[in-house]
N, C-alpha and C positions, 0 to 999 in steps of 0.2 A: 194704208198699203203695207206697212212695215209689218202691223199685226197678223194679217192676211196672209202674205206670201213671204215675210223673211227679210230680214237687211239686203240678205245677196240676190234679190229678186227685184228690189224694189228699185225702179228707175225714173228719171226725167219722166221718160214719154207715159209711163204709168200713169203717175201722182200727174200731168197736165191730160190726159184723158178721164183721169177719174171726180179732178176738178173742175173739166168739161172746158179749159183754157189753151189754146194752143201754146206748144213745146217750147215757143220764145218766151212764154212769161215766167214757166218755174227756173230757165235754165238766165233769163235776164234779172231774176230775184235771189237766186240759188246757180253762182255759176259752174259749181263743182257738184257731183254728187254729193259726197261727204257734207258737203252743204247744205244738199238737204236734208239727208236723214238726220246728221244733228239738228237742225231747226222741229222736224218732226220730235225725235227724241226731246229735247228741251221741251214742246209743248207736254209731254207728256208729264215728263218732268213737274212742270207748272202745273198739273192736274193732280198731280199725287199731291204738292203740296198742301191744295185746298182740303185734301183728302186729312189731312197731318191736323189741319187746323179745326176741322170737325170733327177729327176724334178726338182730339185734346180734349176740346168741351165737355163728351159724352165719359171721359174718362174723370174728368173734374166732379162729377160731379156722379158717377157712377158707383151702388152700392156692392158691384160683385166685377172686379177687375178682370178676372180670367175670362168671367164671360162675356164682357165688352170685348176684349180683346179675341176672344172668339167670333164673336160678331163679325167685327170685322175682318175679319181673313175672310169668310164665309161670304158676308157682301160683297168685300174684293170679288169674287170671285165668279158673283153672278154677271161679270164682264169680262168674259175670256178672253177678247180680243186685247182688253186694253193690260190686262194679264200677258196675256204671250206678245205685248207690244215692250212691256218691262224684262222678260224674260231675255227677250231679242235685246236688247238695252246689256243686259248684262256680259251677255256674251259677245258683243261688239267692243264694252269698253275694256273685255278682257284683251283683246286684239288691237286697241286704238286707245292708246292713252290719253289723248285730247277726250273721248267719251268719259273714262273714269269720275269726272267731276259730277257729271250729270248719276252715274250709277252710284258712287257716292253718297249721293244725298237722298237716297232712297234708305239707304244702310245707316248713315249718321241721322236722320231724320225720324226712321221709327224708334233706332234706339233711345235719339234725344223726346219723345215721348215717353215712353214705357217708363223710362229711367226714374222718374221721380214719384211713381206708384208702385213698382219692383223692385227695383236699385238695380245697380251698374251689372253683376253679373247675370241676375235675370232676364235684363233687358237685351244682353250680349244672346242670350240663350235663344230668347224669344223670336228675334230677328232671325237667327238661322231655323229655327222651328216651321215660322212664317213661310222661308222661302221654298223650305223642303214642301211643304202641304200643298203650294203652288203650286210646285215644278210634280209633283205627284200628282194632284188632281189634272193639270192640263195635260201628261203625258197620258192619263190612263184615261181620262174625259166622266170622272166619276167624281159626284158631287162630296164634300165633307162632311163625316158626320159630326154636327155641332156638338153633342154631349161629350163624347169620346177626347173632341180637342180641347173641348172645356176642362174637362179632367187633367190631360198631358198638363194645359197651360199651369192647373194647379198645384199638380206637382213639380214643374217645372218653378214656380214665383212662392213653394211654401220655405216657412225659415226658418 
């Protein structure tokens, strides 16, 4: 829901009509809103992380880093929803400081990847790179060109 239509959209009776459960159960599990869109957010949360843990691999043992990490944005991205569900994520915990923790470890998280195949300022680089191409390609709904980012990322991590 959140991806869909927005934090400020998203309600109780939504998320228990689109879980097909009546309004007692999301509001007897989740008794505040806030409650639940952080439980949503946290799962996404938890999703990225797995996300953290298969590109570590693919970076471990990757012979061309820019364009792994090309890749990945690119992939990211062929899920828009769950793209503009992290977007929303951002701009809530810009508003709600109990959020920040969660948005957080999206920012400490890629960086703590990148970091030890770029170093500390490339990988600072990269992450804002990352969000910009994001928030670019979901605003204008136009796909990434992978060579072009591939390039940026290499002059961005050359030393």
């Amino acid at each position: 829901m959140i991806s869909e239509v927005g934090i400020g959209r998203t309600t109780h009776r939504a998320v228990a009509a689109r879980a097909g459960l009546p309004l007692g159960a999301t509001t007897y599990y989740f008794p505040t809103l806030d409650d639940l869109i952080a439980a949503g957010l946290r799962l996404a949360a938890a999703d990225l992380q797995s996300d953290f843990e298969a590109w570590g691999e693919r970076l471990r043992i990757a012979d061309d880093i820019p364009g792994a990490v090309a890749g990945f944005i690119t992939e990211y991205l062929n899920d828009r929803q769950r793209a503009q569900m992290e977007c929303e994520l951002y701009v809530a915990a810009g508003r709600d400081a109990a959020l920040r923790p969660l948005a957080m470890a999206w920012l400490t998280g890629m960086r703590d990847l990148l970091e030890p195949h770029v170093g500390a300022d490339a990988a600072h680089d990269l992450v804002a790179l990352f969000d910009g191409v994001i928030l670019q390609a979901l605003t204008t709904g136009r796909d990434v060109d992978p060579e072009a980012l591939t390039a940026t990322i290499r002059r961005l991590t050359a030393s």
